[in-house]
OpenMM code with the backbone's topology and positions (N, CA, C; nanometers):
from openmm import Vec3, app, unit

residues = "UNK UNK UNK UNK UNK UNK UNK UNK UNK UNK UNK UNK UNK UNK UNK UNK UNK UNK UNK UNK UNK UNK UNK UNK UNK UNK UNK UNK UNK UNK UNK UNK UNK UNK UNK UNK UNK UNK UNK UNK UNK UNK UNK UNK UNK UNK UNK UNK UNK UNK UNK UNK UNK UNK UNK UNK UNK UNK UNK UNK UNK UNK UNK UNK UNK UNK UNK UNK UNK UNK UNK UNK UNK UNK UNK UNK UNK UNK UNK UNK UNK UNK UNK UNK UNK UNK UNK UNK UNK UNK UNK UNK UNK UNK UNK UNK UNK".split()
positions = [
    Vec3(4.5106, 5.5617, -9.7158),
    Vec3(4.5033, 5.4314, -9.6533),
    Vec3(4.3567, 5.3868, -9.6510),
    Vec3(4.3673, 5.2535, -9.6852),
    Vec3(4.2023, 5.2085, -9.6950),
    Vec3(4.1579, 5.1419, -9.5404),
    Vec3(4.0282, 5.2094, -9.5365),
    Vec3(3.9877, 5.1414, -9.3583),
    Vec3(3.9100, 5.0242, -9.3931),
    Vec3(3.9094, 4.9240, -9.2858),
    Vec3(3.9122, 4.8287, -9.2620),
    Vec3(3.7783, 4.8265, -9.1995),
    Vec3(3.6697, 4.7260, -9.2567),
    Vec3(3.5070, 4.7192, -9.1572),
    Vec3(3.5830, 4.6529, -9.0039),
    Vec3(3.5286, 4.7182, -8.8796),
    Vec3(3.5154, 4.6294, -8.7858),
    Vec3(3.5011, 4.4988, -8.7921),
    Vec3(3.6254, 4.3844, -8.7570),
    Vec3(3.5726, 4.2726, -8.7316),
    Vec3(3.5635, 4.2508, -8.6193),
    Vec3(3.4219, 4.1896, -8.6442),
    Vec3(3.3307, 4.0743, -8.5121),
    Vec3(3.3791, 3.9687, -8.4774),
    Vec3(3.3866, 3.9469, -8.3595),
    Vec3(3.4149, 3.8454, -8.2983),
    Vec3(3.2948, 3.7810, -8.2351),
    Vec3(3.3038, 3.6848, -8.2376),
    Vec3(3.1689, 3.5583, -8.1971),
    Vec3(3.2695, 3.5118, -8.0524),
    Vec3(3.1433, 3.5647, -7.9361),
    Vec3(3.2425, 3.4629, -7.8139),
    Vec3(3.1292, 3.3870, -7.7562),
    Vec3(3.2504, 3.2904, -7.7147),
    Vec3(3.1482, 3.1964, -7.6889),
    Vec3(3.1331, 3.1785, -7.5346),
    Vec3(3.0386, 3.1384, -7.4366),
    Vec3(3.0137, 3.0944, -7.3163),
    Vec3(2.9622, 3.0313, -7.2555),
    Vec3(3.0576, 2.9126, -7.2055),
    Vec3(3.0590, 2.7913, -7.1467),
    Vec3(2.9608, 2.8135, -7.0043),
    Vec3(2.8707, 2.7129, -7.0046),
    Vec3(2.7836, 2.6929, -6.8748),
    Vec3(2.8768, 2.6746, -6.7366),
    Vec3(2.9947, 2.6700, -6.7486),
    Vec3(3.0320, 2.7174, -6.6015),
    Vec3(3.1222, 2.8057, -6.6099),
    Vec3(3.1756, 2.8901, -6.7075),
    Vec3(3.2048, 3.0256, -6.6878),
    Vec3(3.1097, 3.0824, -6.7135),
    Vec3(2.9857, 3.0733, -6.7634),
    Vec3(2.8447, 3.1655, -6.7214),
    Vec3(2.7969, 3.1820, -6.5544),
    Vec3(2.7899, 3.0675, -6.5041),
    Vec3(2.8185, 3.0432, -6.3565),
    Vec3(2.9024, 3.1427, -6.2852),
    Vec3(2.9985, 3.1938, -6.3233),
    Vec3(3.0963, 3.3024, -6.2298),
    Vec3(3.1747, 3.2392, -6.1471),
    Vec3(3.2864, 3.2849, -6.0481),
    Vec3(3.3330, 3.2725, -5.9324),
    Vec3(3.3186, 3.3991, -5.8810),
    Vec3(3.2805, 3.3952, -5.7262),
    Vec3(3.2754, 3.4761, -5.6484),
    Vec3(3.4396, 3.5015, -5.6154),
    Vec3(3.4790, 3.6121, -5.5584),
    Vec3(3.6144, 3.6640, -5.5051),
    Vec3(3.6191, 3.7711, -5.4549),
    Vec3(3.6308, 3.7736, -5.2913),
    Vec3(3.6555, 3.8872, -5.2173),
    Vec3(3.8214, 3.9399, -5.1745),
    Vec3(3.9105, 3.8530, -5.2839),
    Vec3(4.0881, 3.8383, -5.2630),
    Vec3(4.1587, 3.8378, -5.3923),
    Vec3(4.2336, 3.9227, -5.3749),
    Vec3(4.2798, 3.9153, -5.5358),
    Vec3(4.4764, 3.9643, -5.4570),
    Vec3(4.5363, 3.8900, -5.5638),
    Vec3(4.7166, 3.9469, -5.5321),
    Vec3(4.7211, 3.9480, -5.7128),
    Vec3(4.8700, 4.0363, -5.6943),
    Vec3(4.8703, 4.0435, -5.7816),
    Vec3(5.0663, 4.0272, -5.8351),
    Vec3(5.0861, 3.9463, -5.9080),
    Vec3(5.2393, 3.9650, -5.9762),
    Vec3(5.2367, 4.0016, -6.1088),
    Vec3(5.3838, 3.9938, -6.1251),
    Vec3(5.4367, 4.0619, -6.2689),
    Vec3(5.5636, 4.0367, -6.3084),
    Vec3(5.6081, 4.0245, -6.4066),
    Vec3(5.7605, 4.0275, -6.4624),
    Vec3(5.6976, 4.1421, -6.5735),
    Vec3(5.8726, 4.1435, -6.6551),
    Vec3(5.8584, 4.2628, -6.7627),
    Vec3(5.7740, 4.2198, -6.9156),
    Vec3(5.7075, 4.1156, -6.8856),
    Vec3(5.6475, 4.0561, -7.0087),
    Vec3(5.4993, 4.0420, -6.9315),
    Vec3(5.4713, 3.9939, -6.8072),
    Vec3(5.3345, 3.9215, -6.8073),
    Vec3(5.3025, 3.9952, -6.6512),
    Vec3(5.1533, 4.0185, -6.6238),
    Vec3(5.0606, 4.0020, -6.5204),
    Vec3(4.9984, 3.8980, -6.5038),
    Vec3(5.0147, 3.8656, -6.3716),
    Vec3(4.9726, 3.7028, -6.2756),
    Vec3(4.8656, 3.7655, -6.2165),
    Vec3(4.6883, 3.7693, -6.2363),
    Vec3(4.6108, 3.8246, -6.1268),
    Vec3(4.5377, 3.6701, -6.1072),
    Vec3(4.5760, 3.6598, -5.9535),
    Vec3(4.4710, 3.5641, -5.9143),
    Vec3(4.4151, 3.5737, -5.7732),
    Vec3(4.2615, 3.5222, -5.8220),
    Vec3(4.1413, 3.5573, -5.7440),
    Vec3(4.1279, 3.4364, -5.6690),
    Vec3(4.0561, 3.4606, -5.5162),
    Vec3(4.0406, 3.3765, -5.4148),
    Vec3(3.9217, 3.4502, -5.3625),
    Vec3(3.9143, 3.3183, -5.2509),
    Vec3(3.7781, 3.3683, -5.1342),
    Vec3(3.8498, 3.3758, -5.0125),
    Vec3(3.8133, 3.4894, -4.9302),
    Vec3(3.8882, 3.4849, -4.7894),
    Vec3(3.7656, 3.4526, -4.6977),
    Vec3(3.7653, 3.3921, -4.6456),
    Vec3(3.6837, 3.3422, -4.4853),
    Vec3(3.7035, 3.3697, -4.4034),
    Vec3(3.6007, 3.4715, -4.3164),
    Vec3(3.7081, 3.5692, -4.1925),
    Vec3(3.6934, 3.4427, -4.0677),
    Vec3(3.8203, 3.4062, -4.0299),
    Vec3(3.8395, 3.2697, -3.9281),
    Vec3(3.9130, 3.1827, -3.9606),
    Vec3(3.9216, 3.2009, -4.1021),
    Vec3(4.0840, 3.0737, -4.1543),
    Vec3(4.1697, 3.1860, -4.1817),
    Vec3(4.2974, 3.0982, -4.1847),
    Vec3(4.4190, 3.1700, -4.1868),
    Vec3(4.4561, 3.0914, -4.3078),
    Vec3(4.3617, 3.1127, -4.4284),
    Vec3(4.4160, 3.0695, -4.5768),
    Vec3(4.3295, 3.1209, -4.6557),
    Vec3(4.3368, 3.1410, -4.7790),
    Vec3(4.2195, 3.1665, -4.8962),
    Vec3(4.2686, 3.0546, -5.0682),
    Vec3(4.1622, 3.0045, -5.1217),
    Vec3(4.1977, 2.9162, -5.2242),
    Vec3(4.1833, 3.0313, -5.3361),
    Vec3(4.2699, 2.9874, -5.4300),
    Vec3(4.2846, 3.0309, -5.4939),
    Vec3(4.1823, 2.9397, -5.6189),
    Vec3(4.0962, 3.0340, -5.6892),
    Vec3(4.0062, 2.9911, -5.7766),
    Vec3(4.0084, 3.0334, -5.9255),
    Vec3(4.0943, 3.0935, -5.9561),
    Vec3(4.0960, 3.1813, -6.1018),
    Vec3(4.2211, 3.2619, -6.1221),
    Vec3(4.3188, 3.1903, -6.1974),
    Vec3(4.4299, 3.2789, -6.2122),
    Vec3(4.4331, 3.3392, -6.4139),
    Vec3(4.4712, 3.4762, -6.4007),
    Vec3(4.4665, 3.5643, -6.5093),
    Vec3(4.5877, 3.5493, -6.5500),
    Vec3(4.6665, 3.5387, -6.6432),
    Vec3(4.7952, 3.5732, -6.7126),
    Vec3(4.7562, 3.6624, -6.8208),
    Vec3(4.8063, 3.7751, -6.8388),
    Vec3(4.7458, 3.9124, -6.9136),
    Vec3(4.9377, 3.9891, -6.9529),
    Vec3(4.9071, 4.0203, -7.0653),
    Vec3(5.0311, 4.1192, -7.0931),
    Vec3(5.0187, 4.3046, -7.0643),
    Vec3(5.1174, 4.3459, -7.0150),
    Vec3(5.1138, 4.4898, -6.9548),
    Vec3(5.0164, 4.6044, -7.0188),
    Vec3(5.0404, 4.5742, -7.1845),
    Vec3(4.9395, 4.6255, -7.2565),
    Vec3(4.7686, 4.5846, -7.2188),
    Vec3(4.7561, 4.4730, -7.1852),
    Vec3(4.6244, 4.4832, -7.1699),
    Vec3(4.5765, 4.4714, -7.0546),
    Vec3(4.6694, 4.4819, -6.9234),
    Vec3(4.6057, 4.4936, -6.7899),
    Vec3(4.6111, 4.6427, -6.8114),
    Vec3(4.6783, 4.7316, -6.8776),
    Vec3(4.6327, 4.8816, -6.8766),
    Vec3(4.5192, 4.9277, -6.9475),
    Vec3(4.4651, 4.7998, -7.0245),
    Vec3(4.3429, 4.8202, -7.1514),
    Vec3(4.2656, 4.7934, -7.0244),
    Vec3(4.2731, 4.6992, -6.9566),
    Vec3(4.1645, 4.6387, -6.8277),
    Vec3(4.1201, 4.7290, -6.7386),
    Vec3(4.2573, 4.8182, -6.7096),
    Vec3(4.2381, 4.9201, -6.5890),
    Vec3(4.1575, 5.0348, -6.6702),
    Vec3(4.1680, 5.0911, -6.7729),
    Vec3(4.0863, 5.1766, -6.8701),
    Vec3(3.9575, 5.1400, -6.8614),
    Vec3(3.9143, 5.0060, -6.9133),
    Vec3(3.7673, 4.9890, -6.8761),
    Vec3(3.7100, 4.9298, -6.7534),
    Vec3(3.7573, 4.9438, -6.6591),
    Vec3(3.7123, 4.8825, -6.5362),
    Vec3(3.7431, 5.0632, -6.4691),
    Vec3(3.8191, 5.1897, -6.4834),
    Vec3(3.7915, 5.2844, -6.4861),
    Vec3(3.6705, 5.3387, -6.5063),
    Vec3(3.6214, 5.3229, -6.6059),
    Vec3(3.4584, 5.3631, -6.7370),
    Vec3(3.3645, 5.3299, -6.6765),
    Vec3(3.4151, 5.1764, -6.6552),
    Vec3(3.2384, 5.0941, -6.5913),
    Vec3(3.2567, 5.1845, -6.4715),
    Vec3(3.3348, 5.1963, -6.3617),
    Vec3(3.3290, 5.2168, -6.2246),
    Vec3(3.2528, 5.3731, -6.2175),
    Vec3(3.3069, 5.4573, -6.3275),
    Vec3(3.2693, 5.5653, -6.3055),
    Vec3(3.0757, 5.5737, -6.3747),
    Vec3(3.0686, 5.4507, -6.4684),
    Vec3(2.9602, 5.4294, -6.5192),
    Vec3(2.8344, 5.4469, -6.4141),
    Vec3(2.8541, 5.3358, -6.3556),
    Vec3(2.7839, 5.2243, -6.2312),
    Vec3(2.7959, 5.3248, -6.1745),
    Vec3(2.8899, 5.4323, -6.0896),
    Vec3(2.8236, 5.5428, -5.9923),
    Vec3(2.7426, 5.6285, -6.0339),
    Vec3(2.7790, 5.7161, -6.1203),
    Vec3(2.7109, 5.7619, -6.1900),
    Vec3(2.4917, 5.7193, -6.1643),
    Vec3(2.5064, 5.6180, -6.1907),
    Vec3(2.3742, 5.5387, -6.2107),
    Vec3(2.3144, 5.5245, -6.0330),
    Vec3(2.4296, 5.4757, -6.0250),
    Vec3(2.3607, 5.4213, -5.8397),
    Vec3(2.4352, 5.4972, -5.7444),
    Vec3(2.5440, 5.5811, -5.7593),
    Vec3(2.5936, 5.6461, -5.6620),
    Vec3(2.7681, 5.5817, -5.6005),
    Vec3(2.7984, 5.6040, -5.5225),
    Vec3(2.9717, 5.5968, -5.5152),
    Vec3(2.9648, 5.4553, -5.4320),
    Vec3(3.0597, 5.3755, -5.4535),
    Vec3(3.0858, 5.2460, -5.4165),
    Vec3(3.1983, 5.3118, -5.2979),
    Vec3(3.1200, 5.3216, -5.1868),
    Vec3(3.1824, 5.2663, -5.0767),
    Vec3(3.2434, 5.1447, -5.0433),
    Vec3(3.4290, 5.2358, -4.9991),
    Vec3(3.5270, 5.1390, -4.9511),
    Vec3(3.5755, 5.1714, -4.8387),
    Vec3(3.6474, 5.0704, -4.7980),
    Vec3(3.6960, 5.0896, -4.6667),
    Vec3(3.8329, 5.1937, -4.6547),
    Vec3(3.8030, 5.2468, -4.5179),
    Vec3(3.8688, 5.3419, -4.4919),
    Vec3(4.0070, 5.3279, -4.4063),
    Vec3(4.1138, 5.4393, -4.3924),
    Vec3(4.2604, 5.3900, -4.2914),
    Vec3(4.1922, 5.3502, -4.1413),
    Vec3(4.0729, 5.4435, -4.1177),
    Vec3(4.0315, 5.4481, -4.0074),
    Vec3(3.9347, 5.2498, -3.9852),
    Vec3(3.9343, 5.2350, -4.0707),
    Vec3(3.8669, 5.0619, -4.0545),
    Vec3(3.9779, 4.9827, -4.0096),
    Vec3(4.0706, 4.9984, -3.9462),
    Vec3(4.2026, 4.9131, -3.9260),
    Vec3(4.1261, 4.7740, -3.8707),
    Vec3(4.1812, 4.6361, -3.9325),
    Vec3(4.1532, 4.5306, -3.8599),
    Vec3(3.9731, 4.4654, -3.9198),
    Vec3(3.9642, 4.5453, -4.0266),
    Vec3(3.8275, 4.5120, -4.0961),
    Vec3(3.8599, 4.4995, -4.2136),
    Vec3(3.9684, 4.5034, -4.2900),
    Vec3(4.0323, 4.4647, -4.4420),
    Vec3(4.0087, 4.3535, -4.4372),
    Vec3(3.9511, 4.3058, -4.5753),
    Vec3(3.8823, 4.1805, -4.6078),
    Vec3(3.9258, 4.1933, -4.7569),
    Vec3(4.0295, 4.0838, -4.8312),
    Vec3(4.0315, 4.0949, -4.9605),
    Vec3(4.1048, 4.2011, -5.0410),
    Vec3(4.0978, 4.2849, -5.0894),
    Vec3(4.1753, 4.3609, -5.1781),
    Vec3(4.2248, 4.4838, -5.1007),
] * unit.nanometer
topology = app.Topology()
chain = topology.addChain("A")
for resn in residues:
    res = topology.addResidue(resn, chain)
    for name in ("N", "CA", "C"):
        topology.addAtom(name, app.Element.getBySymbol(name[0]), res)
């Protein structure tokens, strides 16, 4: 079988998805075809969060997502040390995910 050179992809990035959204809230759905992840801001004092960024992703590649968001996480400690999260014992201090 003959291999194939890596193709490159050229991406491109728009001045307000360079910008970012912040998100301390994320839910998450699914059917047997698609993942729904969408991101919000929670404000501790309202009893709502907007929703700012919704993902539609297929099962195959929210498991490609969870693989490298695995890598980086273990990357980034590695480098700076363990990303402290909240604990059972924080009851009533959950904020977001």
């Amino acid at each position: 079988m003959e291999k194939r050179p890596p193709q490159q992809i050229k991406v491109e990035l728009t001045e307000p998805a360079a910008e970012g959204i912040y998100s301390n809230w994320v839910m998450m759905t699914y059917s047997p075809s698609e993942f729904i992840i969408d991101f919000g801001r929670f404000l501790p004092g309202l009893p709502k969060t907007k929703i700012y960024s919704r993902i539609v992703m297929t099962p195959q590649h929210v498991k490609n997502l969870l693989r490298v968001l695995e890598k980086n996480v273990s990357t980034y400690e590695e480098k700076f040390g363990e990303i402290r999260t909240l604990s059972k014992d924080d009851k009533g201090r959950e904020i977001g995910f």
